[in-house]
N, C-alpha and C positions, 0 to 999 in steps of 0.2 A: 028487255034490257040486254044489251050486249055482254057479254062474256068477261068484256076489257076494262067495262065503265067502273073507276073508281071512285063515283059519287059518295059523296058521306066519308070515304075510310079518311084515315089520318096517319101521314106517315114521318118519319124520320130522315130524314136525310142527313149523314155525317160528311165532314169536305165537302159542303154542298156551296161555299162561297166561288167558286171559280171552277172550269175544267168539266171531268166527267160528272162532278158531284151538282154542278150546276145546270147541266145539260136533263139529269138524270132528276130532281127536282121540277123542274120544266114540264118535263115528261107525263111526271105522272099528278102533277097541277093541270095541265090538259086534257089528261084521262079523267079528271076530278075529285082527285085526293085534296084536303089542306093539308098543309106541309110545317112541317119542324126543322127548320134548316140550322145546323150546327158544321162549326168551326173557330179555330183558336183564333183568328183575325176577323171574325164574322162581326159589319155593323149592326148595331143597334137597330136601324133603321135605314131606310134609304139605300140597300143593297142592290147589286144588281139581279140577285138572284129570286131577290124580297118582288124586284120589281115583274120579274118573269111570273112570277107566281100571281101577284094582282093581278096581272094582265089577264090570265085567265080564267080571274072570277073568283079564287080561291083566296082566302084566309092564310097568312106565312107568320111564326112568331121565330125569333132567332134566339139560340142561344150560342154564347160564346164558352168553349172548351177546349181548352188543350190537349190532345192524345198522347202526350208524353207526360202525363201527367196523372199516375195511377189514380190518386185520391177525389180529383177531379172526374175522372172518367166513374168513376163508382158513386158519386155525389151526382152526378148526373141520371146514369142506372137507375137512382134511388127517385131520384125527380119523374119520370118518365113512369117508372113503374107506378107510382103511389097516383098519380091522376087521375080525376073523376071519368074522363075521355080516354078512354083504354090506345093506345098505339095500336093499328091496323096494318104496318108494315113500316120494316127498318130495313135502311138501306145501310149499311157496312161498308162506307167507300171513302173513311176518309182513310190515308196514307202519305210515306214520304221515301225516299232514296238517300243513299248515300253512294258514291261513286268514287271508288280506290280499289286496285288491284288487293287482290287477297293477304299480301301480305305485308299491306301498309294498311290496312282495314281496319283501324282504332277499336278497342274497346268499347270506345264511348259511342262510336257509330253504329257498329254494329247493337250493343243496348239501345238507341235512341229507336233503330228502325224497327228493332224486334219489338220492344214496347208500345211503340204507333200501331204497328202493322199485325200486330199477335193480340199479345197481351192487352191491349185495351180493347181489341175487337171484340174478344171475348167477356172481358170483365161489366161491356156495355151490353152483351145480346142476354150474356147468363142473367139479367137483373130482367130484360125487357120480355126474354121467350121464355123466362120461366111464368111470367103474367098473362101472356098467348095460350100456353097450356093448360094453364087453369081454365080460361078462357074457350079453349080448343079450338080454336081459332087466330091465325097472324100467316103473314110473309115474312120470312125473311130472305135478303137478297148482301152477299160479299161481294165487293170484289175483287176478284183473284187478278191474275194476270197469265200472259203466256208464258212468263217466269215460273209458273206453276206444274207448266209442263217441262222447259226446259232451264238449261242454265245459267245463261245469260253472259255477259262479259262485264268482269268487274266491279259485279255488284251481289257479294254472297251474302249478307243481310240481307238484302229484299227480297234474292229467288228464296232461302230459307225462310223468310216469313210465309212470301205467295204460296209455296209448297205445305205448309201449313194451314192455309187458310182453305185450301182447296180440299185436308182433309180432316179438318176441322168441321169443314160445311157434310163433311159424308158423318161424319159423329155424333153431330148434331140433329140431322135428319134420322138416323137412326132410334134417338130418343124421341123425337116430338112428334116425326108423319103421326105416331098410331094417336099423337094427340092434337088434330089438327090441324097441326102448324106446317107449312112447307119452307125448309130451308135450302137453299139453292144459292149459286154461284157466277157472276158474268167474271170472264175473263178476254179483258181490252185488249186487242191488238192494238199496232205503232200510231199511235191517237197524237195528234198535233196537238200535245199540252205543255206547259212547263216541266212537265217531268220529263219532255223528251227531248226538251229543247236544244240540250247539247248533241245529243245523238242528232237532231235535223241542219245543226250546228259545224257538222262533223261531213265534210262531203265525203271521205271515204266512204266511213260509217252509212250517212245517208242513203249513199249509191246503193251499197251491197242490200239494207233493208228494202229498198224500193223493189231490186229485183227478182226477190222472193216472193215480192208481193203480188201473188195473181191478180187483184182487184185493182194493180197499177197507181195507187195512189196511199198517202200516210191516211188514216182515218180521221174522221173530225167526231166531238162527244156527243153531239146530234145522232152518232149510227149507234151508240149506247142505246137510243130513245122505246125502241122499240121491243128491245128484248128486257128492258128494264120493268116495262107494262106489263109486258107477258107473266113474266115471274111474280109480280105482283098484285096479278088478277085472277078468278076465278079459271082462266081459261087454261092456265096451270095448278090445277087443283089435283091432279095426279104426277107430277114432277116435283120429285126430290130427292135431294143429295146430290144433284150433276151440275157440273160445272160447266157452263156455256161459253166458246168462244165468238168473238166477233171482231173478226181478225183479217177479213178481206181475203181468207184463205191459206194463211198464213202454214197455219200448221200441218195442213192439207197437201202442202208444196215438200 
């Protein structure tokens, strides 16, 4: 058996209704995980991400959750941990943006993104990887962003979350490798989603990112696909606490 094959595991996907989180779903539904797709908009039924998953073969149940939503997010924690069918790997990727200069950067904004992008991250893995360890076994997989390296323009709630999650993931890993568990980090380069959309919206803006980009092109949540497996499969079974970019070379430049 392959190294990569995720037959049988069972995994979580957060943001998995649209974007990277549904790319990344996909992904590891065709390595052969069943999936847990969660999101505050996420259908009932009839998803498109419900449907990627049928498609190949796999089992999807959805739950609907808001990340802004502390009580929610730990009512969930509670649901996932307490199951007959242990979670095999959590994907950490849902997230949101707010975009204002530093010093029009509302209270409320900056709370909103800190609590999507932090604080639920956390309040959702501490409930799931505490049940991995007992276990001694799980993946866990965030994602960060290149905001995690650098600073960005005009959005300090989100690099202050990303930079957070990025070392968050080494904190975490520091507690659980010795029990198991591998926690690790993808960090997206300029990915053609709605969160970038102003930015690809923006020809200045545009420009200047394209031309950093050695790999000549915005990324699509397809090139998520593979490093999403990796981390969630046996074949990273000594990889933890690093945070992965995939960024067309981004940071490299």
């Amino acid at each position: 058996m392959s190294a990569f094959d995720l037959t049988g595991k069972l995994a979580v996907v957060t943001g998995a209704r649209r974007g990277i989180g549904r790319a990344m779903a996909r992904a590891l539904a065709e390595a052969g995980a069943d999936i847990i797709g969660v999101s505050a908009n996420l259908e009932e039924s009839g998803s498109e991400v419900e449907k990627d998953v049928t498609a190949a073969g796999r089992t999807f149940e959805a739950i609907r959750t808001d990340f802004a939503d502390r009580a929610a997010v730990r009512a969930l924690g509670e649901n996932l941990a307490g199951r007959d069918r242990p979670v095999d790997i959590l994907v950490n990727n849902a997230g949101t943006i707010r975009r204002a200069p530093a010093a029009e950067h509302s209270d409320a904004d900056w709370d909103l993104v800190l609590q999507v992008n932090l604080t639920s991250q956390f309040v959702l893995v501490r409930a799931v990887g505490n049940v991995m360890a007992a276990r001694r076994q799980g993946k866990i997989i965030f994602t960060a962003s290149l905001l995690s390296y650098q600073g960005g323009i005009t959005v300090p709630g989100y690099t202050a979350s990303k930079h957070a999650i990025a070392g968050l993931t080494k904190a975490l890993a520091n507690e659980w490798a010795p029990h198991g568990v591998n926690v690790n980090a993808i960090a997206p380069g300029y990915i053609a989603t709605d969160n970038t959309q102003a930015l690809r919206d923006d020809p200045t803006r545009s420009a200047a990112i394209l031309d950093r980009i050695p790999a000549g092109r915005w990324g699509s949540a397809d090139d998520l696909a593979g490093a999403t497996v990796f981390l969630a499969s046996d074949a990273a079974a000594y990889v933890h606490g690093t945070t992965l970019p995939v960024d067309g070379g981004w940071l490299g430049r």
